[in-house]
C-alpha positions, 0 to 999 in steps of 0.5 A: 291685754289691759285697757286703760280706764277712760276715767284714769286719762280723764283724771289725769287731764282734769288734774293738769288742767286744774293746775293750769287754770286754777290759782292765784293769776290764773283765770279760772276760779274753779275746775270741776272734772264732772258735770256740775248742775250748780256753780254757787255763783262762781266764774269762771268755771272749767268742766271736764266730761267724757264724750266716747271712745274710739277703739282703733285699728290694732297696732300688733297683735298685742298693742291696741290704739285707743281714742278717747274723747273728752269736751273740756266746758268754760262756763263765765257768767254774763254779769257780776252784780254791784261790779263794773265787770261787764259783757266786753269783759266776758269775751276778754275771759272766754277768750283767755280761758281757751288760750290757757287750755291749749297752751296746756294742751299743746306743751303736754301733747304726750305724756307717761298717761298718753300718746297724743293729745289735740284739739278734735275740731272746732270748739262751739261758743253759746249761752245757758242757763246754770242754776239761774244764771246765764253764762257764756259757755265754750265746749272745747273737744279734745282727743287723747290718743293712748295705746295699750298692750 
């Protein structure tokens, strides 16, 4: 049997993510598919990790079920010096950003790198410190379901 590599799903999430998130009229102005300890003052910003694996009840005896688990991160800062983008914008952003990944998500629940893919409960809004900025941070679980035989 051969195990798909969680590295390759998350590759695959991060590349179309990427291309839904970043570019001109798109809402985010980077995308990192690994933690990043300092953005350059860029906003926003779209991380995505590894969060586990689950290896389910086999299918057959030659096909296996496996859960892989990932948090997709929204990172938009507080406040941009000498602009008028204020707080109130912050939420307009945060709240755009998650819209776009689960559009994303939603039109792409299977493809040739998965099975299945959704939202693994409900997402978690704060703040946090990044290089000395303060961000609105979102951290989104997603699950992606693949089998391999």
């Amino acid at each position: 049997m051969t195990i798909t590599n969680r590295e390759t799903v998350r590759d695959a999430l991060g590349t179309l993510l990427s291309a839904a998130l970043v570019g001109t009229g798109k809402p985010a102005q980077a995308f990192f598919g690994y933690m990043v300890g300092d953005f350059a003052g860029q906003s926003p910003v779209v991380v995505l990790t590894s969060a586990g694996t689950q290896q389910e009840q086999r299918q057959t005896t030659s096909r296996q079920k496996n859960g892989y688990f990932f948090t997709i991160f929204t990172f938009t800062l507080y406040a941009q010096d000498g602009t008028t983008y204020g707080e109130d914008d912050v939420e307009d952003v945060v709240d755009l950003l998650e819209k776009t990944i689960r559009e994303t998500l939603a039109n792409n629940r299977s493809t040739v790198n998965w099975a299945f893919i959704e939202y693994d409960g409900r997402s978690v809004v704060d703040t946090t410190m990044i290089a000395g900025e303060e961000y609105r941070r979102e951290a989104i679980p997603v699950r992606v379901d693949v089998y391999d035989n």
